[in-house]
N, C-alpha and C positions, 0 to 999 in steps of 0.2 A: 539267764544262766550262761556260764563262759562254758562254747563250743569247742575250745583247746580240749578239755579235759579229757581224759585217752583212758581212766583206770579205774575201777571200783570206788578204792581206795578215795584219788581225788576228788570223784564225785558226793564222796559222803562226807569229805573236809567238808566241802563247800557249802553244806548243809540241806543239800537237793533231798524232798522229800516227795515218794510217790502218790499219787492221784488217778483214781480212775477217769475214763474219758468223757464220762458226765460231771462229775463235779469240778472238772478244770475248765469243761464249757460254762457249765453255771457261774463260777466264781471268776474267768472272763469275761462272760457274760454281764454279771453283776458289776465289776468294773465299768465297762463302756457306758451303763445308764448309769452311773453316777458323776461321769465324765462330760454325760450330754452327747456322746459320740451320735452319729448318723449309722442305725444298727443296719440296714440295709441300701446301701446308700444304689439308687439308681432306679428299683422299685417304688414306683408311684400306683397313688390311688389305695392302698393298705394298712397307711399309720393309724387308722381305728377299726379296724377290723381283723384282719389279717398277721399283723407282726405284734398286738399284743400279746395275741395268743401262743405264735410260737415261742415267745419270752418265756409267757407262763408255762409252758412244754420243759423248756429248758430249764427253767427253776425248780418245776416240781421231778426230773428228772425222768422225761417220760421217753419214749421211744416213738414214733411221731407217722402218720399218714397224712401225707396230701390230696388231699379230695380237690378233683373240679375238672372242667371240661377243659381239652386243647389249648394253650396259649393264654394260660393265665398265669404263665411265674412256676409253675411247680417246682419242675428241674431247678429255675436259676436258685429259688429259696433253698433247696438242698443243696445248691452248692456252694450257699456263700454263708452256711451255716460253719466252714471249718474254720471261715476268719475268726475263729471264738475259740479256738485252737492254740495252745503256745505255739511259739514261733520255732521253735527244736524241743523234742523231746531224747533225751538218754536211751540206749537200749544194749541190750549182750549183744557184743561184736562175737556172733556164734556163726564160725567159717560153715556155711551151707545148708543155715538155718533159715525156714519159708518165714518164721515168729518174729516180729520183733519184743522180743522179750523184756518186761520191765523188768531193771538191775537189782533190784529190793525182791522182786516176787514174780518168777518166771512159771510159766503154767505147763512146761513140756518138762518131760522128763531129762529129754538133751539138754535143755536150759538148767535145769536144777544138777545136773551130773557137771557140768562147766562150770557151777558156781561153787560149787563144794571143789573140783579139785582145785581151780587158780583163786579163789574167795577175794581178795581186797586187790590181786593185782589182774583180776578179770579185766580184759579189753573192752573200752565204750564207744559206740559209734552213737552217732545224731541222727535221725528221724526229722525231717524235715517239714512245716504243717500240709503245702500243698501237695505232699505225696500220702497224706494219712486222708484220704479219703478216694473211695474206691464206687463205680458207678457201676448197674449191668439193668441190662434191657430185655423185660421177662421174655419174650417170644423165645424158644429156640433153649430157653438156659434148663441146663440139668442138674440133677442132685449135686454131680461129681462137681460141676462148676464153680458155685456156691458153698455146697457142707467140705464135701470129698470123696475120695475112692481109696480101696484098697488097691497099694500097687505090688501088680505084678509081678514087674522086679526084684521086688524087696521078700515075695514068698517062696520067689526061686532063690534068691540069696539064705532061705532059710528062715526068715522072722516068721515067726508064729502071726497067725492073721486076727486075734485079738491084741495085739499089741499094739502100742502107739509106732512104734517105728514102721509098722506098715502101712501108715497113713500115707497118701500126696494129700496134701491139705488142700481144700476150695477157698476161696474169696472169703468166706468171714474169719474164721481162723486168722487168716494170713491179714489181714484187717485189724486184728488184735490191739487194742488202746487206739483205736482208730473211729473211724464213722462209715459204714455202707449203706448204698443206696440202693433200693430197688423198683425199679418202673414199673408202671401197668403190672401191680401186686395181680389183679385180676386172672392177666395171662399165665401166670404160674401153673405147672398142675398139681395134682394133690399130695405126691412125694414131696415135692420140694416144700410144698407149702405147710407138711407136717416138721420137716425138716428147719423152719423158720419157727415154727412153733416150739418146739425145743428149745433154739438157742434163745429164744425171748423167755421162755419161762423159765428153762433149769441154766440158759448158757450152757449146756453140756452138746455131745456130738454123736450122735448115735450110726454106725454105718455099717448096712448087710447086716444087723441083729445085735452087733457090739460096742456095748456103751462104754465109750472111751471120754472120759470127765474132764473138761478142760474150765477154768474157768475166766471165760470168754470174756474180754471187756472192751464192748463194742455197743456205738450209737446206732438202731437200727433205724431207718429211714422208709416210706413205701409213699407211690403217689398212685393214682387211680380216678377213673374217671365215673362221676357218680351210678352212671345209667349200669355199668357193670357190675362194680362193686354191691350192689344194693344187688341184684339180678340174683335171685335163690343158686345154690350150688356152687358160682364162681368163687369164693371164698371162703373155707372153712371154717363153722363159726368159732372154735379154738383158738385161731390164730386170730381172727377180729378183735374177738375179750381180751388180749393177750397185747395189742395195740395202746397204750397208751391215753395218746392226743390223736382228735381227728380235727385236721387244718384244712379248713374250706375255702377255696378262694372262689373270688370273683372275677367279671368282668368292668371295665370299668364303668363308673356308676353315672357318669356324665360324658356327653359327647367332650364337652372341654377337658377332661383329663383324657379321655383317650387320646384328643390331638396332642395334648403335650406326649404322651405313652409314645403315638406313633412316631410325634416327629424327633424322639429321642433316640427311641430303636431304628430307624430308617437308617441314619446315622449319612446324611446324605453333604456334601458340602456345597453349600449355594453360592459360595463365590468365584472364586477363582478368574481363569479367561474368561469362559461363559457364564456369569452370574446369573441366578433364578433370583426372581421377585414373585413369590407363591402368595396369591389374593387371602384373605381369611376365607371367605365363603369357599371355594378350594379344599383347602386343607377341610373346612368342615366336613363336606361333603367324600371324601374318602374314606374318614369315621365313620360318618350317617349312615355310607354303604355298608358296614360292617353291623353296624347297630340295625340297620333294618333286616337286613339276613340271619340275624339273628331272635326275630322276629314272625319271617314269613315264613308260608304255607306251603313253600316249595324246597325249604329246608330242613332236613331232620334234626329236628332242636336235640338230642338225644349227643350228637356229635360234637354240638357247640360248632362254632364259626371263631376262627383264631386272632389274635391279634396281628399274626402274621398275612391275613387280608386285607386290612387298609395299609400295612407298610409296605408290602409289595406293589401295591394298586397308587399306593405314593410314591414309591421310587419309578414306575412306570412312565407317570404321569410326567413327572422332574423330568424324567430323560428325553422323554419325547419333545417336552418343551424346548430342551435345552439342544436336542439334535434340529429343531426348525432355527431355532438362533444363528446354531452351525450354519447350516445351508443358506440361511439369507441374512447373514450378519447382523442379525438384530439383538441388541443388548439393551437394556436385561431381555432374559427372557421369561415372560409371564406365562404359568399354566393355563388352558383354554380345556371347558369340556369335550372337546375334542380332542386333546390328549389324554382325556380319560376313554375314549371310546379302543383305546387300544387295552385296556385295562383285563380280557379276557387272558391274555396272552398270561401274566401276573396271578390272576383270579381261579382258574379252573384246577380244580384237587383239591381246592381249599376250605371246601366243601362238601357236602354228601347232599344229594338232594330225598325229598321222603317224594315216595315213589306213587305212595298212596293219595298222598296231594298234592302232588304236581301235576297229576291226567299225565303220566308221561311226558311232559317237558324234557327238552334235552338242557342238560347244564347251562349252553349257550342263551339260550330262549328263560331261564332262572335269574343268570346272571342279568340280566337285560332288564326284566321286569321288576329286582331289587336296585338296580340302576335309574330307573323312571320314578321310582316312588322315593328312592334318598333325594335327588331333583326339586320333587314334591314337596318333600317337607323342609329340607334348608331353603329353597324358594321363596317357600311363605311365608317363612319368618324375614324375608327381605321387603320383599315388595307389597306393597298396599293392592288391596283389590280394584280401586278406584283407576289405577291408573294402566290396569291390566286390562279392561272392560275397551279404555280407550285405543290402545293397540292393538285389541281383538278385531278392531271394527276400520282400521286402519290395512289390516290385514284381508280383509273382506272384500275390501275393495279390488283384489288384484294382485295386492306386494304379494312379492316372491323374494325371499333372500338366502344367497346360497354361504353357505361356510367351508372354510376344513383345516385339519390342524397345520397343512403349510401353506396358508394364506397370509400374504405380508401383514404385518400388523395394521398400516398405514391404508388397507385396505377397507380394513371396518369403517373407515368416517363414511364413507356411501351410504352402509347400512345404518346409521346413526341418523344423517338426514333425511335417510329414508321414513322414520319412525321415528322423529323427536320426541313424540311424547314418553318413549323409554326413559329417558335422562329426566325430564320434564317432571313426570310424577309415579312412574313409577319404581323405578331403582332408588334405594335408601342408600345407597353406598357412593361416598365421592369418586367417580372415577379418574380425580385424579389428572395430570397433565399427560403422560406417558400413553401413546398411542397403543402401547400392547395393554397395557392396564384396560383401557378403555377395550379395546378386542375381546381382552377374557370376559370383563360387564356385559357385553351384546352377547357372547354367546352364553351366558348364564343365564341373562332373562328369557331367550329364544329358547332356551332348552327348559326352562321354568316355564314359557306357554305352552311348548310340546306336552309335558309332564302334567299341567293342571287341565291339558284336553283345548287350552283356545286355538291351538293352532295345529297345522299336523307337522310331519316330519320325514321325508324319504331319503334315504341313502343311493349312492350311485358312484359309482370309481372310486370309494373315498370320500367321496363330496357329498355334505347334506343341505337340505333343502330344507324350508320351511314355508310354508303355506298354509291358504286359509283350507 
């Protein structure tokens, strides 16, 4: 539709016809899968689960919840549901009006008294898609915030307090041919949440006792995190019925889509002056950390563990690498599990530990113990047992090998000929010609015998040790 257009009038030459804000979604919507479009483009891990269903939400023209724990997409799915939004919408250019009112069919009284006196030479302004959606984050939000209030002003000016002029309108109102979002539906209290129930079932606005009828045309949105929303009392079952679609997501369903998940969101740049060369086992094992935390006994599964833990614990890692390169000129620079050992700094919050089975562990002492058994499991899927038994017994003898993460690269060949038979039979992975490549391989298998118990492990300055 041409943006020029400034009149009633030329708006309806042009043959502009109104649409409410579901079925311009739908019938964008319905456009892009026949197009083949990428409907969520950057969202991995969902094209059969996940974004069906919000299709079919949007086609059957539902008003939609997001179910699921921390760091699984909620927010970003709500937000990138407005791309489905025309690109400008028309509205009454009404001087000091909260509405954006559609030009054909305005729901305020100010809007319908504007269109009756100036009728075909009413002024149009454009709506723009990324301003037609509106976010709020239940903690802390009030009735007034969301529906509205009577204002004050307007009673000492004399407006009768049932009247619509005595509104300040809240966030959905003012949202009008729009799409709102609401977080943590849970944290709501039960005003507001009657207050939601309304405009989902009648669209009308009820406030202080007086039902003022507006007829509201807005995409309602809510996400929530299962362990509450299910939780007797947090939501009132009114407003549940009252919900449409409920959209569940996941976490990722394999450690290889998380890596790709993580290393998309990191969003980190490996080359530049300092260029990283990040090993696969690596990258694995900053997933696994997350995948196994969300697993253990020392975590309250209740909270979920985010995907915001292995990107943080990888951007960690990257930097640390890439500050030892600084310091000793060494290019590339390779991750070493010992730039993961600074991973706490990255890791704690990220978290809730259950208190009940942790024996009191401190976070520290959690993180640490899901640390040893990610080790564990990416480990074993490298190296053969056969040739771990050999370097167990090599290690008996006396070796002592010390590591740390600003150890020159060029350092590990000692540790290497100290224990051939690493290379020999037990490492499956070519380490390659690159003396830092080879550095991060010795510390992965030495930290894979720590982890499967053949050898021990002491810390000291920084510096760790490995012994029988």
């Amino acid at each position: 539709m041409n943006t020029t257009i400034r009149t009633l009038g030329e708006l309806k030459a042009a043959g502009w016809k109104s649409r409410s804000v579901k079925t311009e979604l739908r019938e964008n919507l319905t456009k892009a899968l026949r197009q083949g479009e990428p409907l969520f483009p950057g969202v991995l891990g969902y094209d059969d689960s996940v974004i069906p269903e919000i299709v079919n939400a949007v086609l059957a023209g539902h008003d939609m919840l997001f179910l699921g724990e921390k760091g699984q997409a909620k927010s970003r799915l709500m937000r990138m549901l407005p791309r489905f939004l025309d690109e400008h919408v028309p509205y009454l250019d009404i001087p000091g009006s909260p509405v954006h009112e559609d030009p054909l069919k305005p729901i305020t009284r100010a809007g319908r008294d504007f269109l009756k006196e100036h009728g075909d030479a009413s002024q149009i302004a454009w709506w723009p898609r990324e301003q037609r959606y509106a976010e709020r984050l239940s903690p802390g939000t009030k009735f007034a915030d969301i529906i509205g209030e009577i204002d004050p002003a307007k009673l000492l000016s004399g407006t009768s307090m049932s009247a619509e002029d005595a509104l300040h309108f809240g966030l959905i109102p003012r949202m009008h041919r729009a799409i709102f979002a609401m977080n943590e539906l849970p944290d709501l209290d039960d005003l507001v949440q009657v207050g939601l129930f309304n405009i989902l079932e009648e669209r009308d606005v009820q406030i202080r006792g007086y039902p003022i009828s507006f007829d509201i045309d807005v995409l309602v949105l809510f996400s929530a995190n299962p362990t509450t929303y299910n939780r007797s009392g947090k939501v009132i079952p009114q407003l549940k019925d009252r919900i449409g679609a409920t959209i569940q997501t996941h976490y990722p369903r394999t450690r290889e889509l998380g890596v790709e998940v993580m290393e998309q969101e990191a969003e980190v740049e490996l080359g530049g002056d300092w260029p990283v060369l990040v090993p696969r086992f690596m990258r694995e094992l900053c997933e696994q950390m997350a995948m196994t935390a969300r697993k253990s006994r020392y975590v309250d599964h209740a909270s979920g563990v985010s995907a915001r833990f292995s990107i943080a614990n990888y951007r960690t890692m990257i930097a640390n690498a890439r500050r030892r390169a600084i310091l000793l000129g060494e290019k590339p620079a390779v991750p070493r599990i010992s730039d993961l050992a600074h991973f706490h700094a990255s890791a704690v919050g990220k978290l809730e530990l259950d208190l009940m089975g942790s024996h009191q562990m401190t976070e520290k002492q959690a993180l640490d113990a899901i640390f040893a058994e990610a080790i564990k499991i990416v480990f074993g899927e490298y190296v053969t047992k056969h040739g771990v038994n050999d370097i167990g017994e090599a290690f008996a003898k006396g070796v002592k090998l010390e590591v740390s993460d600003m150890m020159p690269s060029a350092a590990y060949e000692g540790i290497v000929k100290r224990v051939p038979k690493v290379w020999e039979k037990a490492f499956e992975v070519n380490p390659a010609e690159s003396a830092a490549v080879r550095a991060s391989c010795a510390e992965f298998v030495l930290a894979g015998l720590w982890a499967t118990d053949v050898i021990s492990r002491g810390e000291r300055q920084g510096r760790i040790q490995y012994e029988t």
